[in-house]
N, C-alpha and C positions, 0 to 999 in steps of 0.2 A: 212540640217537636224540637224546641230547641233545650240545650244541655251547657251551663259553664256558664262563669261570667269573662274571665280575660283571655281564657280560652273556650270560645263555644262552639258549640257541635249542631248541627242545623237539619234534622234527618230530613228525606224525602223519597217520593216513589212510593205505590203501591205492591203487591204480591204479583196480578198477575197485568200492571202496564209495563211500558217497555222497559224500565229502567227503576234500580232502585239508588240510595244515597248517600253523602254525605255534606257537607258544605261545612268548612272550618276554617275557622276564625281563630287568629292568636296564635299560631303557633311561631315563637321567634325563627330568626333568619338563620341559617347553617346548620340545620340538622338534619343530620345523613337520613335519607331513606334506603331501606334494605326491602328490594322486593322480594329476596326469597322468604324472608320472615312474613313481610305483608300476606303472600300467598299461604304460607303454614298456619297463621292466626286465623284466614277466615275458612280454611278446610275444615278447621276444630267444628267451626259451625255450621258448616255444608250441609243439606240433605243428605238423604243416599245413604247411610252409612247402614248398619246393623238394625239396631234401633230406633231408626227415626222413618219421616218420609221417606218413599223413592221415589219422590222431584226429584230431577237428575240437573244440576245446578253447577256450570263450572268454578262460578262465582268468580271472575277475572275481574280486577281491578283498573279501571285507568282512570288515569290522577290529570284530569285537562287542565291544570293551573295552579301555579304557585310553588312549582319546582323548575331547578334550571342546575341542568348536570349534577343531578342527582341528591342537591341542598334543596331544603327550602328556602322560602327569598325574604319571608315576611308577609307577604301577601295570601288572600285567603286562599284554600286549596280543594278545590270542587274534587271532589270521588265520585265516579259513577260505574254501578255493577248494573250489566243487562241481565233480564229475565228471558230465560232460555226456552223453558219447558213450561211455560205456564201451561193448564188444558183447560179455558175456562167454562167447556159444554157442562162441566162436574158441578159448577155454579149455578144450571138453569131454572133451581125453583127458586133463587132470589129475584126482585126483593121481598117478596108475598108470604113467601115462608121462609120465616128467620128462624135461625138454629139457636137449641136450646143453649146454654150457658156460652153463647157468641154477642159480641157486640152489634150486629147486623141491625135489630132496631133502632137502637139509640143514635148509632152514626148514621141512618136513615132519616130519622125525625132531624136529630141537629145540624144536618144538612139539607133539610126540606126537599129531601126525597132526591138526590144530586151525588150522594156517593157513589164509586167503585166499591160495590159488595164481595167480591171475585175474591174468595181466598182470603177474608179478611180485609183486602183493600190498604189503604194506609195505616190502618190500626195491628195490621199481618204482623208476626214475627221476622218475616222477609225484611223487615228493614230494620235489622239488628245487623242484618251484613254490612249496611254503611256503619254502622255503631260499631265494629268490631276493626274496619279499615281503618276508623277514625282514631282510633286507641289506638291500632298498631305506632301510627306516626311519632305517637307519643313514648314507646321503647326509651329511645336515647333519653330523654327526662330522668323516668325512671332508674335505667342504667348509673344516671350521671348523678344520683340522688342517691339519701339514707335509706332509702325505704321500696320495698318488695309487694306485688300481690301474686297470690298465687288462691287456688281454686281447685276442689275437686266435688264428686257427687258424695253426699253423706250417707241419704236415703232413698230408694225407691220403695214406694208402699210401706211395709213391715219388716223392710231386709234396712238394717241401719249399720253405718260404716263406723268404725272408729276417729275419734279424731285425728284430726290432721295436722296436728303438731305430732303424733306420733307414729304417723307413716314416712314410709321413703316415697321418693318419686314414683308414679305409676310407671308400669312396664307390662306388657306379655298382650297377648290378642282381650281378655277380657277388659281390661282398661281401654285399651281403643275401643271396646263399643260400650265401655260405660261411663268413662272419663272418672272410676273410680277408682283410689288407691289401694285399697282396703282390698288381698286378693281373694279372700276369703268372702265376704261381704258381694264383692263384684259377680264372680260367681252363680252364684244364687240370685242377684238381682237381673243377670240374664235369664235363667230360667224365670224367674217369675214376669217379666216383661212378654217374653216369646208365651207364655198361659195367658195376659189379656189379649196381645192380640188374635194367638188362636180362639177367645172368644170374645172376639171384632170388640173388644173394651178399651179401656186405658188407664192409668195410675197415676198418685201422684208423687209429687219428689222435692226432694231440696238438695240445694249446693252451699259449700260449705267455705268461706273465703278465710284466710288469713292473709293479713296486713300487716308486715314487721317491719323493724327501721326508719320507724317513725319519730323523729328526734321529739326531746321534751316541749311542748310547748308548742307544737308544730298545728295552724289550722285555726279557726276564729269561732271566735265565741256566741251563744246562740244559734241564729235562723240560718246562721254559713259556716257552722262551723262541721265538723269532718263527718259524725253521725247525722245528722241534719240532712244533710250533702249527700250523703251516700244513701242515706234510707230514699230521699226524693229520686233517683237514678235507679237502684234498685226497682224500688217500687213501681219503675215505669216500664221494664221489663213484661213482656205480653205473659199475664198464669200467672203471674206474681202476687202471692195472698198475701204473706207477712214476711217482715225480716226484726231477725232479733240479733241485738249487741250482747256480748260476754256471755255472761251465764244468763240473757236471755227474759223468757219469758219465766223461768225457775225464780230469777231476783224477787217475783212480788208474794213467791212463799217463804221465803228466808227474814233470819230475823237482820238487825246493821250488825251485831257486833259477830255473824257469819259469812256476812258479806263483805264488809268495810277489809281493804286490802291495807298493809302496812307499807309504807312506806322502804325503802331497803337501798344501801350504798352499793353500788356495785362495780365494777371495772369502766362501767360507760354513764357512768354519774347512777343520781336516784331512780330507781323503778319500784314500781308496784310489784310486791308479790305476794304470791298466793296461785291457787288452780284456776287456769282463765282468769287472771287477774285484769281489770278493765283495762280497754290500750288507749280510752280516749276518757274526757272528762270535761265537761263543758264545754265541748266541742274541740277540745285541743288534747294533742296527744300528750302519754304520761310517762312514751319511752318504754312501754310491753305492748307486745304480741295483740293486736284488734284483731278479736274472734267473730264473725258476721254469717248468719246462716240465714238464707233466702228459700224461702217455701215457697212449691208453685200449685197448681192445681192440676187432676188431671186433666188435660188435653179436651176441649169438650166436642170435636168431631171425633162421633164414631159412630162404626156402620151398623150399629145396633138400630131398629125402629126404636124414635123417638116421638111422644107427642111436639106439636107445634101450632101457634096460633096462623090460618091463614085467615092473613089482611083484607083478601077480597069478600068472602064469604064473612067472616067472623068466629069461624067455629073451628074448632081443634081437630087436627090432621095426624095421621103419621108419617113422619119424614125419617127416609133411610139418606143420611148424607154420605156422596159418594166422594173420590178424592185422594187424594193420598198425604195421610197424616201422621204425626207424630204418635205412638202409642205413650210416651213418656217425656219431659220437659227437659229434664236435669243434665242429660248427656250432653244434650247442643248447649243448654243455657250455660253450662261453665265457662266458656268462650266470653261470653256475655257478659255473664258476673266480673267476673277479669275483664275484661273492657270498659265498663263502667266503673268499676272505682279507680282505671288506671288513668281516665279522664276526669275523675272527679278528684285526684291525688296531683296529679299536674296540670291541673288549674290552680288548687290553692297551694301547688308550688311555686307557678308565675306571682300569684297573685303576693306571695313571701318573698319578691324578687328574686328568683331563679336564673340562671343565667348560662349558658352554656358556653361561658367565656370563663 
């Protein structure tokens, strides 16, 4: 549950207890918070929208320490978002009947029978909302630095977007319910969303991050260095199956001398080029564009009858799980994705002495 080493991120809260979290560490002293930004980062991730639940979630932020007229002080800075709408009656065949592709067992056994099951529990995407507060903070860094992330949806299911070094900024009402750029792409990835859930299913997706302005040489080598770092954050992201750097899981069909990027002079010193030329290299950047594309799974509540082992009996059941769920990952996760490398990017900013002096 915790994230960073000089700046760490401490999540907390379940989906449907009172309260969900964050707790952070490290963040230096005199940097502006802007709550209307705060509030605009965690809408991105809100329920409720088009495509996602409708848990109706205002997701309000208050920040009980470590701010004082609107700086931070240095000291840590507790975030806590209340749970509004939880309805936990939709939970009452746990813990007996655990849902198929949910974590429900295993957090059952490794808690010797002691967790909140209710929506996921601590293990919920619900507490990605303190993970997205806790990025916010982090803006001015960002801002005050070389280097950008930015995120949109690639894929859902069979509808695949264009890259994202080759879109504009998203705009128009299909972007707000897909968070994808590509208007063409988006489009179609609402129809096909609106076809699972007309038949009570779900799908899967991926998001698509670039990472630019990352000076040369920026990030540390091996087990903390920048890919390292971000696949460990990524990957902790709830439907999170793989994440691939540059060109991917494609590099291990290519031959080196297809791959192997030249080196190249440019207006802002040496960079790598070539198409998707790598942005990182031993865990330190190379001065190009870091391409990072996170696949998630479909959603595994859905109101489809499913089999299920129950515990009491021993013998396989059908469980229709009720509830209001996600039909799709990708929409909300973009928030996500973007909050996580924006915390994993200013950390080994501090950690490069960063300074906001």
């Amino acid at each position: 549950m915790r994230l960073g080493d000089t700046l760490a991120v401490t999540l907390f809260g379940e989906s449907h207890g009172l309260v969900v979290g964050a707790l952070v560490e490290g963040i230096p002293p005199g940097i502006k918070i802007d709550a209307e930004s705060l509030a605009d980062d965690l809408s991105k991730r809100s329920p409720g929208g088009h495509l996602s639940s409708k848990r109706r979630e205002d997701d309000e932020c208050h920040i009980m320490s470590g701010i004082n007229e609107g700086f931070t002080t240095g000291w840590p800075i507790l975030l806590i978002i209340a749970n509004k709408d939880a309805r936990s009656s939709d939970y009452s065949f746990l813990p007996n009947h655990p849902r198929p592709g949910h974590a429900d067992l295993p957090e059952l056994i490794r808690s010797k029978g002691h967790s909140d099951l209710r929506g996921g529990g601590g293990n919920s995407a619900r507490l990605t909302a303190g993970l997205v507060a806790a990025a916010n903070l982090c803006r001015p860094i960002e801002e005050n630095s070389d280097w950008q992330v930015e995120a949109h949806v690639h894929s859902i299911g069979d509808v695949v977007s264009a890259g994202i070094e080759m879109l504009p900024a998203g705009s128009g009402q299909d972007f707000e319910r897909t968070r994808c750029r590509d208007k063409t792409a988006s489009g179609k990835m609402v129809k096909l969303v609106e076809k699972m859930r007309s038949e009570r299913d779900s799908i899967g997706s991926s998001v698509e991050l670039r990472i630019s302005g990352l000076p040369l040489g920026f990030g540390q080598p091996w087990y903390d260095g920048i890919e390292p770092a971000l696949a460990k954050a990524l990957m902790a992201i709830p439907a999170a199956r793989a994440v691939e750097f540059g060109r991917g899981t494609k590099a291990s069909q290519m031959r080196g001398s297809e791959h192997n990027d030249t080196w190249s002079e440019t207006d802002d010193g040496p960079k790598p080029t070539g198409i998707r030329a790598d942005g990182a290299l031993g865990g330190m950047a190379t001065g190009g564009d870091l391409f990072v594309m996170v696949h998630f799974k479909p959603p595994s509540s859905i109101s489809q009858s499913q089999k299920t082992l129950n515990l009491v009996s021993g013998e396989e059941e059908e469980l229709v799980v009720l509830g209001r769920h996600d039909p799709v990952i990708a929409p909300r996760a973009v928030a996500v994705v973007e909050s996580s490398a924006r915390l994993v990017l200013s950390d080994l900013s501090l950690q490069g002495g960063w300074s906001n002096e």
